[in-house]
PyMOL commands that place a pseudoatom at each C-alpha (Angstrom):
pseudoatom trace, name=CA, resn=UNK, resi=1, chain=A, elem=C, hetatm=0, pos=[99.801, 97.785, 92.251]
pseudoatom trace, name=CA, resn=UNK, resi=2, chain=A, elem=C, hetatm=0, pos=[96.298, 96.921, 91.625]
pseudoatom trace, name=CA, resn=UNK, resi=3, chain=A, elem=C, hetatm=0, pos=[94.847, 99.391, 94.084]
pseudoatom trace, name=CA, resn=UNK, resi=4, chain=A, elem=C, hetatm=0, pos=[95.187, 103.165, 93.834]
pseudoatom trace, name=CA, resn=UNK, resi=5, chain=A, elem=C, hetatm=0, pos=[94.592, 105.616, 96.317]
pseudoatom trace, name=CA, resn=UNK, resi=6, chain=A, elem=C, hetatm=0, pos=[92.922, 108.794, 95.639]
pseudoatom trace, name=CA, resn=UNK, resi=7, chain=A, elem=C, hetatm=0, pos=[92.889, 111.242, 98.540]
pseudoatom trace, name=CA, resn=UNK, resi=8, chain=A, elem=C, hetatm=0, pos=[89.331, 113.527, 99.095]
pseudoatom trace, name=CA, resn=UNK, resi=9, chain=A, elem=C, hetatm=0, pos=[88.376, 115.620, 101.362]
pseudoatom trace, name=CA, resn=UNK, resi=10, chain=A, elem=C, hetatm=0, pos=[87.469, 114.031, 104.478]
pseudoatom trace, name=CA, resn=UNK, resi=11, chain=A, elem=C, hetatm=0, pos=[88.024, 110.606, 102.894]
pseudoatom trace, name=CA, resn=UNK, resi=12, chain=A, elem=C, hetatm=0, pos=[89.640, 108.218, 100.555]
pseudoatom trace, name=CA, resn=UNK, resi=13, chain=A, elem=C, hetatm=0, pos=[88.720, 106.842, 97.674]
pseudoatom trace, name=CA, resn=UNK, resi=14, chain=A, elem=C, hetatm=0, pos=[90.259, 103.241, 96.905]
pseudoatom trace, name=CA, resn=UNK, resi=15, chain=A, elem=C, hetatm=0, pos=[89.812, 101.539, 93.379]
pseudoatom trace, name=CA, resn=UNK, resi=16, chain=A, elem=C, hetatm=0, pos=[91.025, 97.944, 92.738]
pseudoatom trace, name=CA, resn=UNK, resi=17, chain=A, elem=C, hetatm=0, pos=[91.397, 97.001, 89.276]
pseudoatom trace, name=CA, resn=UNK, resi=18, chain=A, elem=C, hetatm=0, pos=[92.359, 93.284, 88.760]
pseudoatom trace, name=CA, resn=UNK, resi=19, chain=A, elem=C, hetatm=0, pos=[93.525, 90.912, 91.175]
pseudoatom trace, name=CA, resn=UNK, resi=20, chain=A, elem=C, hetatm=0, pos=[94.587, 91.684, 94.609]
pseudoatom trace, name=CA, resn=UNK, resi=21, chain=A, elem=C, hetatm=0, pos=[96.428, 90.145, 97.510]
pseudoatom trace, name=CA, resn=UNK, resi=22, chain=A, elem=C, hetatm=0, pos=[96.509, 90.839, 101.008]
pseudoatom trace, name=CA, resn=UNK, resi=23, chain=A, elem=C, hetatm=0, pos=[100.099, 91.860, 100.346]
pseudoatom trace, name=CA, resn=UNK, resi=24, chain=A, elem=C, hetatm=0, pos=[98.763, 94.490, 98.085]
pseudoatom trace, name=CA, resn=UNK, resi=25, chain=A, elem=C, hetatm=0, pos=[95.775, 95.609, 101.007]
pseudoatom trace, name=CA, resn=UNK, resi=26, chain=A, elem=C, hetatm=0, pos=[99.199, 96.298, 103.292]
pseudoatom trace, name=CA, resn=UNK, resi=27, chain=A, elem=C, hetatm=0, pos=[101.134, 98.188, 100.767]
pseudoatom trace, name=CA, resn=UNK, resi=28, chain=A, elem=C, hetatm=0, pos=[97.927, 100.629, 100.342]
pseudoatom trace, name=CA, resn=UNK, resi=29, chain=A, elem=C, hetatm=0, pos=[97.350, 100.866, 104.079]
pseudoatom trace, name=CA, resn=UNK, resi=30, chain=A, elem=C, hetatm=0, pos=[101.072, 101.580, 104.760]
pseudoatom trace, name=CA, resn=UNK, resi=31, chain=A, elem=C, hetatm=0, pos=[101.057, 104.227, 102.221]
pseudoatom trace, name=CA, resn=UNK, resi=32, chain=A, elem=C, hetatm=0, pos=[97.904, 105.833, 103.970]
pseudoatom trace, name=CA, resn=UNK, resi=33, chain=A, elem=C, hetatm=0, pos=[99.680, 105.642, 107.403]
pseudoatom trace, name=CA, resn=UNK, resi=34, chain=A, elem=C, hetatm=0, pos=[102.658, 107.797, 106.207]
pseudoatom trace, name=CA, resn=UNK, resi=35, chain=A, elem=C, hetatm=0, pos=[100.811, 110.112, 104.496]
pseudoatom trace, name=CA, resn=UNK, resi=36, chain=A, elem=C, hetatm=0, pos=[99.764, 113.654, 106.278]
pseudoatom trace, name=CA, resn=UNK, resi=37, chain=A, elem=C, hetatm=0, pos=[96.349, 113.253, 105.020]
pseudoatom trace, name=CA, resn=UNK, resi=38, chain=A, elem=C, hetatm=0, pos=[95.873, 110.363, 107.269]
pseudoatom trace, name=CA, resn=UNK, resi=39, chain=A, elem=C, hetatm=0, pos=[94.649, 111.536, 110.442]
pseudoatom trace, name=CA, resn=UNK, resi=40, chain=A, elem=C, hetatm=0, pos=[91.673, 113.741, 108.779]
pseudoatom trace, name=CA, resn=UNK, resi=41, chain=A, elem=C, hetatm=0, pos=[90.093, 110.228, 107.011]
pseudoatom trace, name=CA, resn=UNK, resi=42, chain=A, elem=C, hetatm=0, pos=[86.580, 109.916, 108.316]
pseudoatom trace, name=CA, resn=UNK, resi=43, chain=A, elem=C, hetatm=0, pos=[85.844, 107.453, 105.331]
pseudoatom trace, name=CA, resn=UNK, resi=44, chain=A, elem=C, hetatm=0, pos=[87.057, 105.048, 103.006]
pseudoatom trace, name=CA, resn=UNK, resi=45, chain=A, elem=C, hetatm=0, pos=[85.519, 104.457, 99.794]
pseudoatom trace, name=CA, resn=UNK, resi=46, chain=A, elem=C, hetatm=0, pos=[86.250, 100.923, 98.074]
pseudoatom trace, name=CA, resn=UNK, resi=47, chain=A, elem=C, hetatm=0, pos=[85.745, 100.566, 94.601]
pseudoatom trace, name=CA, resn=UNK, resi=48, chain=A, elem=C, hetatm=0, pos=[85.635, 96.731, 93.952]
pseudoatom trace, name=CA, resn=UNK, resi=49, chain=A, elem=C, hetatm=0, pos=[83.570, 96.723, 91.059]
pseudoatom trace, name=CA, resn=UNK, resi=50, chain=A, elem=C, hetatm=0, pos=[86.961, 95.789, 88.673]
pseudoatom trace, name=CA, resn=UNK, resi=51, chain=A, elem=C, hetatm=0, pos=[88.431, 93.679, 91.002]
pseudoatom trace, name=CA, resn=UNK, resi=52, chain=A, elem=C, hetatm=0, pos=[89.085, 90.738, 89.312]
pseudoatom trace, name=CA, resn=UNK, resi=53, chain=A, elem=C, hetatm=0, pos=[86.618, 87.993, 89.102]
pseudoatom trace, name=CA, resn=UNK, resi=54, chain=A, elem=C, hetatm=0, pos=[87.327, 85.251, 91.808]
pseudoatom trace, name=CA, resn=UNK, resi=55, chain=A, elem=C, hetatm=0, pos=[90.245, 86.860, 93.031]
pseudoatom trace, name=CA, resn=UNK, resi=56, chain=A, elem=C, hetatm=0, pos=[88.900, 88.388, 96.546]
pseudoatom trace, name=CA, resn=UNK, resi=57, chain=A, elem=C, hetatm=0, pos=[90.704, 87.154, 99.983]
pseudoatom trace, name=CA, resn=UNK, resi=58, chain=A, elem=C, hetatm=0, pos=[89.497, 84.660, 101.668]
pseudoatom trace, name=CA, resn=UNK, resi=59, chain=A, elem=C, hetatm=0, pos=[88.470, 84.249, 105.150]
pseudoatom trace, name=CA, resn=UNK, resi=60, chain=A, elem=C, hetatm=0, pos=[91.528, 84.037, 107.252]
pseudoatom trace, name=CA, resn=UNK, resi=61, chain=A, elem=C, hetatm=0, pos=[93.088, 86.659, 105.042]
pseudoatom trace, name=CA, resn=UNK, resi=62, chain=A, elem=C, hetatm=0, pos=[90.441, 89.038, 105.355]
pseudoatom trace, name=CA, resn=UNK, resi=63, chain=A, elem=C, hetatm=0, pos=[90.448, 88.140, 109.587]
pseudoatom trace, name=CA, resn=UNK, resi=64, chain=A, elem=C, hetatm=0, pos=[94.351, 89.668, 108.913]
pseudoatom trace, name=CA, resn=UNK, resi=65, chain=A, elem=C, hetatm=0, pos=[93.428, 92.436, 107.025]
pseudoatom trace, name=CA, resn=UNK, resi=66, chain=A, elem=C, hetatm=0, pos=[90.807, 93.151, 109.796]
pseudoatom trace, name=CA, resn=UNK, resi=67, chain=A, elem=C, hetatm=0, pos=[93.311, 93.047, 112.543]
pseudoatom trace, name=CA, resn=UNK, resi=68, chain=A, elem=C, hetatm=0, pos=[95.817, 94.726, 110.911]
pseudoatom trace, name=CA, resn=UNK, resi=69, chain=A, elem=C, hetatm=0, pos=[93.584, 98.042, 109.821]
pseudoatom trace, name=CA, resn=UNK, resi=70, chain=A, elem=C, hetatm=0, pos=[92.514, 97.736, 113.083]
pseudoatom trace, name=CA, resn=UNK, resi=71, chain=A, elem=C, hetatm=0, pos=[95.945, 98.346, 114.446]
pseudoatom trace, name=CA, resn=UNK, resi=72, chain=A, elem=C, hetatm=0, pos=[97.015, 101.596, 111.544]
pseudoatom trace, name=CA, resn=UNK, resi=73, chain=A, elem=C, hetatm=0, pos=[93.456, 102.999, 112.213]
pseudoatom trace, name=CA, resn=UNK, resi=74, chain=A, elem=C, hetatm=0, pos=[93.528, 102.532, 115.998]
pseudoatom trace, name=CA, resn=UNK, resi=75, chain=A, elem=C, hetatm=0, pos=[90.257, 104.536, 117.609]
pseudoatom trace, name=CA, resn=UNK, resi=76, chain=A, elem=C, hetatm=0, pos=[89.999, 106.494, 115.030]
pseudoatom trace, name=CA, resn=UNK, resi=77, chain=A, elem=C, hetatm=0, pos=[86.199, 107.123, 113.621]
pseudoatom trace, name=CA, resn=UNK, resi=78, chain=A, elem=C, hetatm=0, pos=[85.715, 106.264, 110.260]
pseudoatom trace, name=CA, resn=UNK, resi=79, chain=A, elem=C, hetatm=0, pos=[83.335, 104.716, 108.113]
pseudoatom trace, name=CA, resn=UNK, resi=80, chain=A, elem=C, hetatm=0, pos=[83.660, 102.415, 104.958]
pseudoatom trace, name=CA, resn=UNK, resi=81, chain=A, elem=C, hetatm=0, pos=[81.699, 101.752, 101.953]
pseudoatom trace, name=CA, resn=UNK, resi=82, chain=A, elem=C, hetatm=0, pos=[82.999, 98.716, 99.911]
pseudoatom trace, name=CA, resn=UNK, resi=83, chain=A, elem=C, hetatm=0, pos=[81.197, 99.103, 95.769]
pseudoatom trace, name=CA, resn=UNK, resi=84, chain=A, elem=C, hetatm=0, pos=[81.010, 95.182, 94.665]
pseudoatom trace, name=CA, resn=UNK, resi=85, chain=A, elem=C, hetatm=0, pos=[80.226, 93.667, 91.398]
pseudoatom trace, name=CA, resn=UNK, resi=86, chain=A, elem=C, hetatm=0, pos=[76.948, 91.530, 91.967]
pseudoatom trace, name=CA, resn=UNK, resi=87, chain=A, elem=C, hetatm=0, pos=[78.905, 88.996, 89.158]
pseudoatom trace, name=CA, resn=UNK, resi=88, chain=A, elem=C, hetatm=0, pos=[81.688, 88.545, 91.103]
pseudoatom trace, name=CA, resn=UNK, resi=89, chain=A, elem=C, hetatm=0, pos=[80.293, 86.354, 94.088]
pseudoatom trace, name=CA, resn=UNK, resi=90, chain=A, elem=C, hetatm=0, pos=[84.222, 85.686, 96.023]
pseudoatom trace, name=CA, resn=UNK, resi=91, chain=A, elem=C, hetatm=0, pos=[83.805, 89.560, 96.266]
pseudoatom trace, name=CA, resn=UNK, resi=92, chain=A, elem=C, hetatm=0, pos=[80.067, 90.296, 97.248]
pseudoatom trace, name=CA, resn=UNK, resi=93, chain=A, elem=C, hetatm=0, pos=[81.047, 86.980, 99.592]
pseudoatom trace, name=CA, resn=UNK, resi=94, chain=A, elem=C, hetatm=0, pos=[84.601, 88.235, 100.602]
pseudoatom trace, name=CA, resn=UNK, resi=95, chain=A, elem=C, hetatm=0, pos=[82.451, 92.081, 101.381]
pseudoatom trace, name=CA, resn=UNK, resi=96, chain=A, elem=C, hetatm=0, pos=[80.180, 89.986, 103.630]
pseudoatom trace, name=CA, resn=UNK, resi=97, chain=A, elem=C, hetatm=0, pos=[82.386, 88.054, 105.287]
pseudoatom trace, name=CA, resn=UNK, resi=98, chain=A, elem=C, hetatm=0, pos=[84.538, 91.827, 106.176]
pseudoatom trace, name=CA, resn=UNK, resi=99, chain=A, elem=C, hetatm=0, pos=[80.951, 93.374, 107.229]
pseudoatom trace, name=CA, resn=UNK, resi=100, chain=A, elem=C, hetatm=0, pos=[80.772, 90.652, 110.349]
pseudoatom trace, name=CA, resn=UNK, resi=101, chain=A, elem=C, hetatm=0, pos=[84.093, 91.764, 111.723]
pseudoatom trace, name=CA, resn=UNK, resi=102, chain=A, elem=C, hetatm=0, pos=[84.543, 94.847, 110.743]
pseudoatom trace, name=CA, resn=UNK, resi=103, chain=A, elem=C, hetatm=0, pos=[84.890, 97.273, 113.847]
pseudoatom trace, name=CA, resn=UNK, resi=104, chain=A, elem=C, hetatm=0, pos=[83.929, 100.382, 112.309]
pseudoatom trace, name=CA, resn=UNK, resi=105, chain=A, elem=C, hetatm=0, pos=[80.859, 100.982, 110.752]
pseudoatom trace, name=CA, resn=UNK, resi=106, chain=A, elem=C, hetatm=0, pos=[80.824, 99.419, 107.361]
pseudoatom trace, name=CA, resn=UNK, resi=107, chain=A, elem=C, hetatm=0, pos=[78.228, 98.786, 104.190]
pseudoatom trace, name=CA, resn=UNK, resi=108, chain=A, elem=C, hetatm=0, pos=[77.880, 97.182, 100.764]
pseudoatom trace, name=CA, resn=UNK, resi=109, chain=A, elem=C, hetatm=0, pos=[76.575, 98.969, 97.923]
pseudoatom trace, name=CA, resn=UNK, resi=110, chain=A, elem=C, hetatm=0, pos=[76.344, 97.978, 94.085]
pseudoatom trace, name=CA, resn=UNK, resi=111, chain=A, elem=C, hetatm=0, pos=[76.412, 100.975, 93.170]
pseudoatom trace, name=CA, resn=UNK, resi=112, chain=A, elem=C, hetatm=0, pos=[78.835, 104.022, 93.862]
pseudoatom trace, name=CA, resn=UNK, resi=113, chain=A, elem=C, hetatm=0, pos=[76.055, 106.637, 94.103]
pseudoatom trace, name=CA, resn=UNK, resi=114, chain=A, elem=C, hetatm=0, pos=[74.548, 104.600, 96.834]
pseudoatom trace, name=CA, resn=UNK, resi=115, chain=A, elem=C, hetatm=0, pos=[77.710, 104.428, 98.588]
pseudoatom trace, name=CA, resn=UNK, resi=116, chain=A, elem=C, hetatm=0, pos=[78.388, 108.219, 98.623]
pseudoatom trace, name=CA, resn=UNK, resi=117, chain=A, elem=C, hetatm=0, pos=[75.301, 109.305, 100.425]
pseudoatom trace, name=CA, resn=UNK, resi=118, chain=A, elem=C, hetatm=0, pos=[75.167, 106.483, 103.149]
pseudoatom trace, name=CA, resn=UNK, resi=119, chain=A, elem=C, hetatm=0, pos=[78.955, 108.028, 103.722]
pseudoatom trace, name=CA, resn=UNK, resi=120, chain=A, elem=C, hetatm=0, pos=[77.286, 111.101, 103.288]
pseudoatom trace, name=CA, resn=UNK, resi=121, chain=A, elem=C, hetatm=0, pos=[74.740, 110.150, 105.657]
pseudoatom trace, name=CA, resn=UNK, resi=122, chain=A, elem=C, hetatm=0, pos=[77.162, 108.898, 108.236]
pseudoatom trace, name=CA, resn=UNK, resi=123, chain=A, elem=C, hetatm=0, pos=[79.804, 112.318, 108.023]
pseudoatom trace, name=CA, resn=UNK, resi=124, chain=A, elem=C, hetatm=0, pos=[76.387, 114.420, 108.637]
pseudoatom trace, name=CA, resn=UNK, resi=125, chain=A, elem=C, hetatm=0, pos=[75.639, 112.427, 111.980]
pseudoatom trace, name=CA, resn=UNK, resi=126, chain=A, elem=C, hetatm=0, pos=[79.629, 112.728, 113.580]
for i in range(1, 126): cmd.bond("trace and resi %d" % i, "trace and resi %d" % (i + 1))
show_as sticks, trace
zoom trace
């Protein structure tokens, strides 16, 4: 699958490397569900900066992916922080397009170090 998970405290750290499908989004948020860690996530970290080049969802499929997080994650209060290659414009654009209907506070970064303290930033605030 070309997204792993890797569980930290507090959080979760997503990487995709190559090209991924809504299919694949599902898969990884259906494996979060079910695991125990689940109900302690207070962020989401996503790596996108090897996601293949053109390959992001587009608009209706990211309005799906929306809807359906919305529905695993319910109420609870999270935050995520989506890492983009400036080169690949379907993701920056794909990112953007998230950002408007995302309903949980939500931020693009170029860079992962930038990513970590404004999720840093938001745990401190909770």
């Amino acid at each position: 699958m070309p997204i792993s998970v890797q569980w930290e405290d507090g959080g979760v750290l997503a990487t995709i490397a190559g090209k991924l499908t809504l299919g694949d989004y599902h898969t990884a948020l259906k494996i979060a569900w079910l695991d125990h860690r689940y109900n302690s996530v207070r962020y989401i970290i996503l790596d996108a900066k090897n996601q293949k080049i053109g390959s992001a969802l587009s608009k209706w499929e990211l309005e799906a992916l929306a809807f359906f997080a919305k529905g695993v994650f319910k109420e609870m209060k999270f935050a995520v922080a989506v890492v983009v290659n400036p080169a690949n414009h379907a993701s920056v654009s794909a990112a953007e397009c998230y950002n408007k209907i995302a309903v949980h506070p939500h931020a693009i970064f170029m860079d992962m170090a930038e990513a970590r303290n404004w999720v840093q930033t938001y745990l401190e605030k909770q």
